[in-house]
Each structure stands twice: as structure tokens, then as C-alpha cells.
N, CA, C and O atoms as a Tinker XYZ file with bonds, in Angstrom:
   436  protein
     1  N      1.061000   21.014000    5.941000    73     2
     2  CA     0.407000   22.003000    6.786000    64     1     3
     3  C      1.058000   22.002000    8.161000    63     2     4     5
     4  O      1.174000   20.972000    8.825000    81     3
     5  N      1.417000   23.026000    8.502000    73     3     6
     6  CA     1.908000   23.222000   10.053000    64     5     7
     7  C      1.043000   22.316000   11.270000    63     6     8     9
     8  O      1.472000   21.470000   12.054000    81     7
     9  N      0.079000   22.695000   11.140000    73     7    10
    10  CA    -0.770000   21.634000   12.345000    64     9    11
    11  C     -0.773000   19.762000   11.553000    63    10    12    13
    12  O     -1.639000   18.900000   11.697000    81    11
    13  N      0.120000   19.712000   11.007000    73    11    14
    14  CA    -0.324000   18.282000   10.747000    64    13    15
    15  C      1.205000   17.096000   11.507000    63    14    16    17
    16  O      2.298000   17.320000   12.025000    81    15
    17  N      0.888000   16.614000   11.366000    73    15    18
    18  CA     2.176000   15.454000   12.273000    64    17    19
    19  C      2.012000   14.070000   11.651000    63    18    20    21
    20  O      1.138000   13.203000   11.686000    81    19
    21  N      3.337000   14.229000   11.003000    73    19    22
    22  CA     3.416000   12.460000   10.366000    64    21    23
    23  C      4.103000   11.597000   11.219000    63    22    24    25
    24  O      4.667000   10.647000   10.675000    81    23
    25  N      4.180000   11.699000   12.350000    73    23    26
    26  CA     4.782000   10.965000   13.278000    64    25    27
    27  C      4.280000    9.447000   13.592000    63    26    28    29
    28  O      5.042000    8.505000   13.807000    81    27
    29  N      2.896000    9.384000   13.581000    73    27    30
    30  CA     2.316000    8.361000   14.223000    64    29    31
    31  C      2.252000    7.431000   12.692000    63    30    32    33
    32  O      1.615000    6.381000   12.770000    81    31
    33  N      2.797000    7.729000   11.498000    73    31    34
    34  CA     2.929000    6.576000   10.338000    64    33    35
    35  C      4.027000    5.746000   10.740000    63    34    36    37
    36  O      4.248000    4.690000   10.146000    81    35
    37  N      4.881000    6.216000   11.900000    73    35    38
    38  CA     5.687000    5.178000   12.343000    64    37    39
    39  C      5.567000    4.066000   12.865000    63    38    40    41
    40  O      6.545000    3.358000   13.106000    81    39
    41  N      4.347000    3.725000   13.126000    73    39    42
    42  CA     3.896000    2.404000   13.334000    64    41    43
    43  C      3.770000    1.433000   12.324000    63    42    44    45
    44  O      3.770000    0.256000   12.685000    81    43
    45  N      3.645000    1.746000   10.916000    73    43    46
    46  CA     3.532000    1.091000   10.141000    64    45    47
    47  C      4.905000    0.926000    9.709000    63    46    48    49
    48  O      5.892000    1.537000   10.119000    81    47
    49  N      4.810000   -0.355000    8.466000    73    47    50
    50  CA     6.114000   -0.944000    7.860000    64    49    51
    51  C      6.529000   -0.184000    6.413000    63    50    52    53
    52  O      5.868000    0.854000    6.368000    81    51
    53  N      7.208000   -0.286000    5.452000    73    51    54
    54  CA     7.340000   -0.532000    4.149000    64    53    55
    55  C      6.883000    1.041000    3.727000    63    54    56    57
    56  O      6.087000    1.295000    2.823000    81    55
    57  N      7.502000    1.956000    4.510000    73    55    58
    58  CA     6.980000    3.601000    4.538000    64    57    59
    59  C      8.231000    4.378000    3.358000    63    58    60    61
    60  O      9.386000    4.726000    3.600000    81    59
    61  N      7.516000    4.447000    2.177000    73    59    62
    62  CA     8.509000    5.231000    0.923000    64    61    63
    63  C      8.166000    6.792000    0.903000    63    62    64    65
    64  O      6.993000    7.060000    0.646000    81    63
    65  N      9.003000    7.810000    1.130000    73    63    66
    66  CA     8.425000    9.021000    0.442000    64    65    67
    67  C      9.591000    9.011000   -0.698000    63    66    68    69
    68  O     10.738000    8.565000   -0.740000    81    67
    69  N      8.630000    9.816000   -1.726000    73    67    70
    70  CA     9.076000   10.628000   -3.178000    64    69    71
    71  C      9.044000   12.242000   -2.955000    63    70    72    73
    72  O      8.159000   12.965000   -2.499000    81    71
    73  N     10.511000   12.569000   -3.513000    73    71    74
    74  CA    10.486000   14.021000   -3.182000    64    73    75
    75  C     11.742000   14.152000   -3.143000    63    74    76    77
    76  O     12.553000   13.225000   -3.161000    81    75
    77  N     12.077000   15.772000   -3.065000    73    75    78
    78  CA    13.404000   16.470000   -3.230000    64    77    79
    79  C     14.069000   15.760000   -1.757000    63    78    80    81
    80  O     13.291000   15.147000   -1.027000    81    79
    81  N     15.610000   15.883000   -1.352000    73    79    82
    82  CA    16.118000   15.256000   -0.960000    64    81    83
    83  C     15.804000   16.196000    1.021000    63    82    84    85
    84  O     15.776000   15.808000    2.189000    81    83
    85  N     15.672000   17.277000    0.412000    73    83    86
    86  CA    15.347000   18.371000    1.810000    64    85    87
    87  C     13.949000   17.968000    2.531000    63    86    88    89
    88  O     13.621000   17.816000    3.708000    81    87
    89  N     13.275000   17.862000    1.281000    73    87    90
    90  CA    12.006000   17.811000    2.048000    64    89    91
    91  C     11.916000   15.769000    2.772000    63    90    92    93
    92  O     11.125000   15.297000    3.588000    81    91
    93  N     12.932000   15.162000    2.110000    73    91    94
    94  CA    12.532000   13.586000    2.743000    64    93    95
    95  C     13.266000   13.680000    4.219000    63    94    96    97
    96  O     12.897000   13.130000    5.257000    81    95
    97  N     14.773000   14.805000    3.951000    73    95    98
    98  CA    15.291000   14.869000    5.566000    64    97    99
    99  C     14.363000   15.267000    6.474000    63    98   100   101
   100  O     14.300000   14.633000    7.527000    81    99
   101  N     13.709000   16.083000    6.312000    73    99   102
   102  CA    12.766000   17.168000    7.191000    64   101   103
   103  C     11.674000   15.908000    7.620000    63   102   104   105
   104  O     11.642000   15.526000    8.790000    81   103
   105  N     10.914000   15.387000    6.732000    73   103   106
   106  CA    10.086000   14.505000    6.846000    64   105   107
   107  C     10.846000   12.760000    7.860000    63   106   108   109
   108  O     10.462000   11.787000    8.508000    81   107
   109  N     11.449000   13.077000    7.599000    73   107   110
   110  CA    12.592000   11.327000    8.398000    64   109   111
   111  C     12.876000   12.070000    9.842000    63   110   112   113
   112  O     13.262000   11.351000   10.764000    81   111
   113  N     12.736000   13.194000   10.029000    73   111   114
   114  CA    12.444000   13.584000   11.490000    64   113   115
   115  C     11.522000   13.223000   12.416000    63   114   116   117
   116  O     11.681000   13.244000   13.636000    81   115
   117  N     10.369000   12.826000   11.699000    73   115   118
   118  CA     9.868000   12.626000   12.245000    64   117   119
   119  C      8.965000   11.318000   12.475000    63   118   120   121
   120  O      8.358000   10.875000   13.449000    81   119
   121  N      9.157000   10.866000   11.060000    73   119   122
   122  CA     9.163000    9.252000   11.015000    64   121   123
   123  C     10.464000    8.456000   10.764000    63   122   124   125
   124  O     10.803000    8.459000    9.581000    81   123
   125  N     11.329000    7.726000   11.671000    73   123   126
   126  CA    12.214000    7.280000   11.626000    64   125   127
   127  C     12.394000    6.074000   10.827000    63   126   128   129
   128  O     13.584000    5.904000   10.561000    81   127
   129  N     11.516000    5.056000   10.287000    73   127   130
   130  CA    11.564000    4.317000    9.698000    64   129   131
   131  C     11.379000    4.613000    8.061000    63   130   132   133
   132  O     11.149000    3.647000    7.333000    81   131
   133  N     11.466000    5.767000    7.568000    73   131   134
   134  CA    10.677000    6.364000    6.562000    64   133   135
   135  C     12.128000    5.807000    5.236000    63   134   136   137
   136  O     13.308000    5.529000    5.451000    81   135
   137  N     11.765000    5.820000    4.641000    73   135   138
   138  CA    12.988000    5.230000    2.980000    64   137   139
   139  C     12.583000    6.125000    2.215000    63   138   140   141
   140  O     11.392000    6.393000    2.055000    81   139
   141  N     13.936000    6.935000    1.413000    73   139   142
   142  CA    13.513000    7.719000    0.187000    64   141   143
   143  C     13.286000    7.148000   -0.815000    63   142   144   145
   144  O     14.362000    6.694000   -1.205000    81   143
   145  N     12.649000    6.937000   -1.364000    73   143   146
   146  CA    12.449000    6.229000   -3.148000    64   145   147
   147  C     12.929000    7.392000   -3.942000    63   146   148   149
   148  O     12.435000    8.518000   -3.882000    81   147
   149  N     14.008000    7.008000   -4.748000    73   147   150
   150  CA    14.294000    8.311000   -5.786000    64   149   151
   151  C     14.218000    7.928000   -7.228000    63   150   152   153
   152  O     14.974000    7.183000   -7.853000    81   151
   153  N     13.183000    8.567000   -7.630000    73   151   154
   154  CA    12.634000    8.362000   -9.210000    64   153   155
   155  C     13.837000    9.277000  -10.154000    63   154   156   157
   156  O     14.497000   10.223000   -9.723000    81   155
   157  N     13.879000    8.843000  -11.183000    73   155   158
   158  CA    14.217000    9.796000  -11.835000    64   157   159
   159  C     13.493000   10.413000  -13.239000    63   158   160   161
   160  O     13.945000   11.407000  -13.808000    81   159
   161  N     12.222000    9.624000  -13.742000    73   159   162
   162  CA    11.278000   10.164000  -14.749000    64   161   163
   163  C      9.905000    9.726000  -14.411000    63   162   164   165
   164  O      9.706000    8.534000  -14.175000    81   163
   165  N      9.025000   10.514000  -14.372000    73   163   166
   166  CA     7.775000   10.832000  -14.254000    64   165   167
   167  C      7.236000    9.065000  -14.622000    63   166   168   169
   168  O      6.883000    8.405000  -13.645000    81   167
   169  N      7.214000    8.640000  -15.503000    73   167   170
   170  CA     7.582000    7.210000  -15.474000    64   169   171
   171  C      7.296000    6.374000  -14.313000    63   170   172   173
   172  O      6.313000    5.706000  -13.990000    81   171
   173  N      8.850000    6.681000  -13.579000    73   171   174
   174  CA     9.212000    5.825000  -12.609000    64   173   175
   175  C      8.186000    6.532000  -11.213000    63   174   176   177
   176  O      7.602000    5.923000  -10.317000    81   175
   177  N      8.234000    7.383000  -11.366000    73   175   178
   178  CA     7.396000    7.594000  -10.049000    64   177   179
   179  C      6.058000    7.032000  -10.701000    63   178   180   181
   180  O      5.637000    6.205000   -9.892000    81   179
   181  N      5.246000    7.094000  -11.724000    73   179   182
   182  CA     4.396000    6.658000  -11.345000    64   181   183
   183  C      3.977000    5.130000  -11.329000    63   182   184   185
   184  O      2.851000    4.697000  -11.086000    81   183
   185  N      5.178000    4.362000  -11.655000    73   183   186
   186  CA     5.291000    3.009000  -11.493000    64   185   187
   187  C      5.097000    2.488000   -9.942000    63   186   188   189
   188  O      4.407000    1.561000   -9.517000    81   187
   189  N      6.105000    3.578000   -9.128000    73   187   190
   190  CA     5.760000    3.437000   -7.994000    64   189   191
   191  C      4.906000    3.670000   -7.532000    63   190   192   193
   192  O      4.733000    2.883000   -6.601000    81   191
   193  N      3.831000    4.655000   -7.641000    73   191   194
   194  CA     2.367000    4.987000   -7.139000    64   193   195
   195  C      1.797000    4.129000   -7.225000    63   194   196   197
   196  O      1.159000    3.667000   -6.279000    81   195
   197  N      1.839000    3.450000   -8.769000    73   195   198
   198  CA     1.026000    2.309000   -8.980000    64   197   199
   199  C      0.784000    1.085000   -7.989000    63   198   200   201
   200  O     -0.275000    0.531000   -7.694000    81   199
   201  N      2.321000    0.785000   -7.490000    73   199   202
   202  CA     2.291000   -0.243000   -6.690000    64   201   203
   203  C      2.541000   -0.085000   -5.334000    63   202   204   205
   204  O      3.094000   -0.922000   -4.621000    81   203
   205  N      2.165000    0.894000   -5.023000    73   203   206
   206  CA     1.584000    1.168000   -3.675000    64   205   207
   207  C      0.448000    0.802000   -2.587000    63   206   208   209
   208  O     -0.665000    1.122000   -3.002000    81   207
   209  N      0.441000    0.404000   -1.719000    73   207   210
   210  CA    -0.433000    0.293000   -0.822000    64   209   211
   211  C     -1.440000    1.018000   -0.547000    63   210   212   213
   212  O     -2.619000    0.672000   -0.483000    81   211
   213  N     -0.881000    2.262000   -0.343000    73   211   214
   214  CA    -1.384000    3.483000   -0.053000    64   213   215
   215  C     -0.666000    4.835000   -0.435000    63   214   216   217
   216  O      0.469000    5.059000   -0.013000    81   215
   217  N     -1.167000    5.505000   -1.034000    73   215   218
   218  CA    -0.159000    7.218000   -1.442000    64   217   219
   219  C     -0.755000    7.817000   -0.901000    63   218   220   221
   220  O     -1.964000    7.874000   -1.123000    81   219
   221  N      0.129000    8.861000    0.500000    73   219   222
   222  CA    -0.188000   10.197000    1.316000    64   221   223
   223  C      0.253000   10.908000    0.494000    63   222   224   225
   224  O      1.266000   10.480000   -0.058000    81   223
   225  N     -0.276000   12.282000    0.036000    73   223   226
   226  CA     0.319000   13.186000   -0.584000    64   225   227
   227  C      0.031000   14.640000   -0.489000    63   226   228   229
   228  O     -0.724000   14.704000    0.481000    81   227
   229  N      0.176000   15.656000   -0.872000    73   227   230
   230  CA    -0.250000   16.883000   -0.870000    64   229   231
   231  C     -1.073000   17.530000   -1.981000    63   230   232   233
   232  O     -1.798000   16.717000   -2.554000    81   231
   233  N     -1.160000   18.991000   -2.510000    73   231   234
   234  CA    -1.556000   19.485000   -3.712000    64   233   235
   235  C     -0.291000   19.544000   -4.658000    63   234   236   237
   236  O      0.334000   20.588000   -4.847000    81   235
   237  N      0.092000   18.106000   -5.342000    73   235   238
   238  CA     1.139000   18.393000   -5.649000    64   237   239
   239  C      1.135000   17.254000   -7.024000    63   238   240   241
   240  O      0.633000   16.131000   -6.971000    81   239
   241  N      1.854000   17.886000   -8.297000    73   239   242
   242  CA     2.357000   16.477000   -9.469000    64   241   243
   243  C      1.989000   15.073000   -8.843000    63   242   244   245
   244  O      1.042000   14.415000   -9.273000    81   243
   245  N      2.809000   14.646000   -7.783000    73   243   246
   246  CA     2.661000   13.172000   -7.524000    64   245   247
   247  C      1.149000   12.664000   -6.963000    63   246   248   249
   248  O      0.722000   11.514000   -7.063000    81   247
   249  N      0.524000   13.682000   -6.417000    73   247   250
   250  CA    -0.531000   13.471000   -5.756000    64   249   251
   251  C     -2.049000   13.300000   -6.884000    63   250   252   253
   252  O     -3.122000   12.725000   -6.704000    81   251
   253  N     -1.485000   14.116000   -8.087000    73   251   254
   254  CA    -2.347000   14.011000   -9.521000    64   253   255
   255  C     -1.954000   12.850000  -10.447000    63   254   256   257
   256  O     -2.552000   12.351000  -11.401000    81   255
   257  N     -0.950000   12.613000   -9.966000    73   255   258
   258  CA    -0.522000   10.641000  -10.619000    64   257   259
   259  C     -1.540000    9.854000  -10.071000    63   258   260   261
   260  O     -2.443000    9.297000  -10.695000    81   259
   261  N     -1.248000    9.837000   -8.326000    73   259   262
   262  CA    -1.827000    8.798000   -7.806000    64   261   263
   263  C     -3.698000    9.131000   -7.934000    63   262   264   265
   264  O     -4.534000    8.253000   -7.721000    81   263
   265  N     -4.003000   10.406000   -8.275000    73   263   266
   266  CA    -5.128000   10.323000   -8.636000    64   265   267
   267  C     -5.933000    9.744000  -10.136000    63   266   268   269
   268  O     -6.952000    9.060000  -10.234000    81   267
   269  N     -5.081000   10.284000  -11.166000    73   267   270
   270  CA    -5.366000    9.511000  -12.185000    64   269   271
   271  C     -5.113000    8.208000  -12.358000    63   270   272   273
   272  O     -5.746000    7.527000  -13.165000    81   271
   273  N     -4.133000    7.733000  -11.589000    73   271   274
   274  CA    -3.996000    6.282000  -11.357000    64   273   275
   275  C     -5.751000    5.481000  -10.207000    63   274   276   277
   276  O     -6.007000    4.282000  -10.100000    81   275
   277  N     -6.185000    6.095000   -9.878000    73   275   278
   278  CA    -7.550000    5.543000   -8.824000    64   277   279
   279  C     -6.536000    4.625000   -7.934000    63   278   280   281
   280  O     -6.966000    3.474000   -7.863000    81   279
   281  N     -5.123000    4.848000   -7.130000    73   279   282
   282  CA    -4.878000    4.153000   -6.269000    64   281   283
   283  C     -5.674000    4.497000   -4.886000    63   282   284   285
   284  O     -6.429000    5.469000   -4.856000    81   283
   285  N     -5.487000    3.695000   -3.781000    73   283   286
   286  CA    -5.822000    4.036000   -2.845000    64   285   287
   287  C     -4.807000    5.949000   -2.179000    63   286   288   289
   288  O     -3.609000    6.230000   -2.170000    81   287
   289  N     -5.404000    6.347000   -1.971000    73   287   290
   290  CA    -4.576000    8.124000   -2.254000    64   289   291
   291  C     -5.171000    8.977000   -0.994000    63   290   292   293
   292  O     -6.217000    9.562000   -1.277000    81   291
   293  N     -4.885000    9.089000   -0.173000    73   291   294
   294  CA    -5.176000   10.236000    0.817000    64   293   295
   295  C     -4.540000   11.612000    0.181000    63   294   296   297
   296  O     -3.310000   11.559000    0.159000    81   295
   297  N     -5.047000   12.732000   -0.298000    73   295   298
   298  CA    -4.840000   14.017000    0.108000    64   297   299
   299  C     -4.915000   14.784000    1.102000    63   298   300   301
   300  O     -6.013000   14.925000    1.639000    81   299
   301  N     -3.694000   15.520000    1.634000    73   299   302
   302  CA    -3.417000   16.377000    2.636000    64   301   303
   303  C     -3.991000   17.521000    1.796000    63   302   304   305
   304  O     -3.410000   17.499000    0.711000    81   303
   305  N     -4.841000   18.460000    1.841000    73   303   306
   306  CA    -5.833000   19.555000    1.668000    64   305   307
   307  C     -5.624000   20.464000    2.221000    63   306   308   309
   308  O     -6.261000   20.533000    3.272000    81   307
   309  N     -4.508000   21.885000    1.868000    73   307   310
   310  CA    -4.938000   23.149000    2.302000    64   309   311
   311  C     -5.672000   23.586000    2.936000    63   310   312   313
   312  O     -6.366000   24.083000    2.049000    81   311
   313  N     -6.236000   23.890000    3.981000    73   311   314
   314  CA    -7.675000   24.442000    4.132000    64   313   315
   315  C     -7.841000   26.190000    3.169000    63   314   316   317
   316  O     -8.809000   26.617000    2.539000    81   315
   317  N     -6.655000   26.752000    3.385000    73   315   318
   318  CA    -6.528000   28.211000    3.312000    64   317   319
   319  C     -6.465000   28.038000    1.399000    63   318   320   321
   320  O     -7.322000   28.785000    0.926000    81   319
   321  N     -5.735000   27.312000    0.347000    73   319   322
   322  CA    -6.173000   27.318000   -1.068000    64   321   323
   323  C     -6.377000   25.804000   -1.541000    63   322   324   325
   324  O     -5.736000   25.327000   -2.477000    81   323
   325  N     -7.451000   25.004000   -0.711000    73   323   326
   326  CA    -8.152000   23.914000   -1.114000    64   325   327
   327  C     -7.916000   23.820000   -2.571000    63   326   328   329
   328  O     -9.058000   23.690000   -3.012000    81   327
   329  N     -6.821000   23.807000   -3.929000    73   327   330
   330  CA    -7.004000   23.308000   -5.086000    64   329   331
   331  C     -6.858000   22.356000   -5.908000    63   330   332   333
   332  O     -6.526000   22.416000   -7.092000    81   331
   333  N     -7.151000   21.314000   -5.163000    73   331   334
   334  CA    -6.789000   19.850000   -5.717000    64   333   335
   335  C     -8.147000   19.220000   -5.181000    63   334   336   337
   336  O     -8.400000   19.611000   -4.041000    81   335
   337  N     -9.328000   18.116000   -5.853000    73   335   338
   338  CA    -9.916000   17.501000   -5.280000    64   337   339
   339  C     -9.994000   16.225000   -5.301000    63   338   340   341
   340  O     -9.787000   15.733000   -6.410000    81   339
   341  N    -10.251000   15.413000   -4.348000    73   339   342
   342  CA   -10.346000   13.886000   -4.686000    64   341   343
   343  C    -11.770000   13.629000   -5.674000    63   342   344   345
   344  O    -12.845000   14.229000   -5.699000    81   343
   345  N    -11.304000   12.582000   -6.379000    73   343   346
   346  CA   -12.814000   12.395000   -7.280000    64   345   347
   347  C    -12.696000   10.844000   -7.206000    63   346   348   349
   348  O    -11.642000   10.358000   -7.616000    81   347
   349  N    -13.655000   10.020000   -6.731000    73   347   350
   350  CA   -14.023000    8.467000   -6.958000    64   349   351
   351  C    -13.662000    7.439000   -6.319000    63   350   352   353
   352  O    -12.549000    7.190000   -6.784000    81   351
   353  N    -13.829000    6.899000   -5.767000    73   351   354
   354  CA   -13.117000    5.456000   -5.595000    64   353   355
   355  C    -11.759000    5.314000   -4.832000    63   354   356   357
   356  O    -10.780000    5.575000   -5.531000    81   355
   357  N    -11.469000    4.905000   -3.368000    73   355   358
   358  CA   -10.453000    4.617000   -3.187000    64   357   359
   359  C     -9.833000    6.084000   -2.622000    63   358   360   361
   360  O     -8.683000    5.880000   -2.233000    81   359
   361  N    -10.149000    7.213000   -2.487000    73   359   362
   362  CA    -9.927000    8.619000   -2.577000    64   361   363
   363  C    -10.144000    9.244000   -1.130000    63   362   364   365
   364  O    -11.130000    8.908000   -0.475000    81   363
   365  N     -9.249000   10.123000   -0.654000    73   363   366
   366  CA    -9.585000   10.485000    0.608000    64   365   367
   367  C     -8.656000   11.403000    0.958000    63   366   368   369
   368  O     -7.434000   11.357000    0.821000    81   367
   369  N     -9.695000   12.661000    1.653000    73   367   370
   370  CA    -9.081000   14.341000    2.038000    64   369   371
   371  C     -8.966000   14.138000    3.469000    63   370   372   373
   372  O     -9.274000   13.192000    4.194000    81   371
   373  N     -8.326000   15.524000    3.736000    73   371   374
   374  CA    -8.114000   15.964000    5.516000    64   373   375
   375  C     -7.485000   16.920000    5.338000    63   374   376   377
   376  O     -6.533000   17.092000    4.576000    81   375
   377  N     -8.220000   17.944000    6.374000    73   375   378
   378  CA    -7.152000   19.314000    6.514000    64   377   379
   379  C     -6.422000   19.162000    8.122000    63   378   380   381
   380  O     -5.499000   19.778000    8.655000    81   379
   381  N     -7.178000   18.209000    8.520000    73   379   382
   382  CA    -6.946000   18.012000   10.426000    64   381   383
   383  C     -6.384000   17.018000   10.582000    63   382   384   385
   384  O     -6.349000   16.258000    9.614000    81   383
   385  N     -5.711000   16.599000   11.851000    73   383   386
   386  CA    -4.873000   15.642000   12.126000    64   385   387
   387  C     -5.900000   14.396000   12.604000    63   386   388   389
   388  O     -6.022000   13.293000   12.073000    81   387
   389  N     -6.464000   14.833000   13.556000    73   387   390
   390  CA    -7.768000   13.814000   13.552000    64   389   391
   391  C     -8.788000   12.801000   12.481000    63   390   392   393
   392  O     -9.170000   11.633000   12.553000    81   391
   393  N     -9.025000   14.109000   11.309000    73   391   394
   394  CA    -9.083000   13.125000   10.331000    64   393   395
   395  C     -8.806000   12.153000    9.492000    63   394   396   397
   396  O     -9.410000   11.258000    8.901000    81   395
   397  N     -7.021000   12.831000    9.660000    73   395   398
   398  CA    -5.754000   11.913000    9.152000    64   397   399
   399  C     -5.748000   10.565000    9.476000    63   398   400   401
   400  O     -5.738000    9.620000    8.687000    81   399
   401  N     -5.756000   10.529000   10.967000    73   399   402
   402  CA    -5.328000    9.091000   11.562000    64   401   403
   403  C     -6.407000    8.361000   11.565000    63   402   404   405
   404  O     -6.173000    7.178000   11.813000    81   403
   405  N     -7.957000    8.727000   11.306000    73   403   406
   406  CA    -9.406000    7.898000   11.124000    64   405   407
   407  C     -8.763000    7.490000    9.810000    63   406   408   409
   408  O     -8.367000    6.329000    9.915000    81   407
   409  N     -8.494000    8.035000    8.536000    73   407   410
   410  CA    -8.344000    7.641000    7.731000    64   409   411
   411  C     -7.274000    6.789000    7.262000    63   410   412   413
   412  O     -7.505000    6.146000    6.239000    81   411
   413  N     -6.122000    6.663000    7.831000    73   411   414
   414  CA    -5.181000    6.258000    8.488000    64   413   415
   415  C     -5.409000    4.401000    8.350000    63   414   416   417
   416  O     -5.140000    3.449000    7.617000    81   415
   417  N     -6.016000    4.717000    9.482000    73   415   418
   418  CA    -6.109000    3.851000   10.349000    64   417   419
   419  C     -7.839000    2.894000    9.683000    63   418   420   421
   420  O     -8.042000    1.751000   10.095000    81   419
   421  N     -8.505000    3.327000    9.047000    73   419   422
   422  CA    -9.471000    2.883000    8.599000    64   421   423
   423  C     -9.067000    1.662000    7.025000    63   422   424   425
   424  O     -9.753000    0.729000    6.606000    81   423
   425  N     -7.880000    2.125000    6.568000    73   423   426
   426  CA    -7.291000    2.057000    5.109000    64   425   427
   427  C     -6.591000    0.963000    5.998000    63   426   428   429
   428  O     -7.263000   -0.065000    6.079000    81   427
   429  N     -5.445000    0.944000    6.656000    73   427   430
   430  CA    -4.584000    0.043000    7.309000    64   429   431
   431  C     -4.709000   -0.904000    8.405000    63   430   432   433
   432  O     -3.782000   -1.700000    8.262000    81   431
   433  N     -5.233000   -1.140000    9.186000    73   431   434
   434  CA    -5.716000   -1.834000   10.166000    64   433   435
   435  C     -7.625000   -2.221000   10.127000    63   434   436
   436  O     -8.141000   -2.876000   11.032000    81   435
């Protein structure tokens, strides 16, 4: 989402995104410590979800791994076509930046 800013995950350590190679440049703009993990079968990414700390994600394939997986999973939420929902345990939305970093920061510190 345009109003959102992944900048301040730069405080933290051990920061992987999964994803096409454009969208991890675009994203390493703005977190400098950020590492691409590159999967190559549905498999492997979700091996990695699995052993994750935490998965930020969008309305997106990887974000429905880490949900059927019940990892710890923040969804980034559309406001304008909300179609993905968190369900159970460990699970957590935001369309705002404010909510981001409560949640953030509630999960990590």
C-alpha cells in the first residue's frame, strides 16, 4: 500500500523477503539490511515460512502458506479490496502504518 513504510523493520536482525527479484530491489530501498531468500518450489518457500520468526506479507500465495501454516503472520490488508482474512492464532491485520509498528513491535520486543 502506498501509505505504508517498511523502513523502521530495519532495526531488527535476520530480515528475509520472498519474491520476484524487482519487487526485493524496490523493497531493499528501504530496508537496508533486508536478504533475498530465493525459493524455487512452492515447497521451499513454504519450508521457509515454516521456520520463520515472523511472516509480513500481503494478499498474496505466500501470505496463504503462512496462513495455513498458523505461523506467527502479519497481513498487510488492502483497505480499498480487503480479500484475504486472518483466521486464529498467532494472526494479525493492518491497513495503517501505526498499526503496523504496535504490531510490530508487540510480536518482537
Amino acid at each position: 500500500s502506498p501509505g505504508i513504510d517498511y523502513s523502521f523493520l530495519s532495526k531488527y536482525t535476520n530480515l528475509f523477503f520472498v519474491g520476484l527479484e524487482d519487487e526485493y530491489v524496490d523493497m531493499k530501498k528501504s530496508i537496508q539490511n533486508l536478504q533475498h531468500l530465493k525459493v524455487n518450489t512452492a515447497l521451499e518457500l513454504s519450508e521457509a515460512i515454516a521456520g520463520c520468526k515472523l511472516f509480513i506479507g500481503n494478499q498474496s500465495f505466500p501470505f496463504a502458506l503462512a496462513e495455513a501454516l498458523k505461523v506467527k503472520r502479519v497481513l498487510e490488508v488492502d483497505f480499498l479490496t480487503p480479500n484475504v482474512m486472518v483466521d486464529g492464532a498467532n494472526g494479525f491485520d493492518f491497513c495503517y502504518q501505526p498499526q503496523f509498528e504496535k504490531i510490530i513491535k508487540n510480536i518482537l520486543e
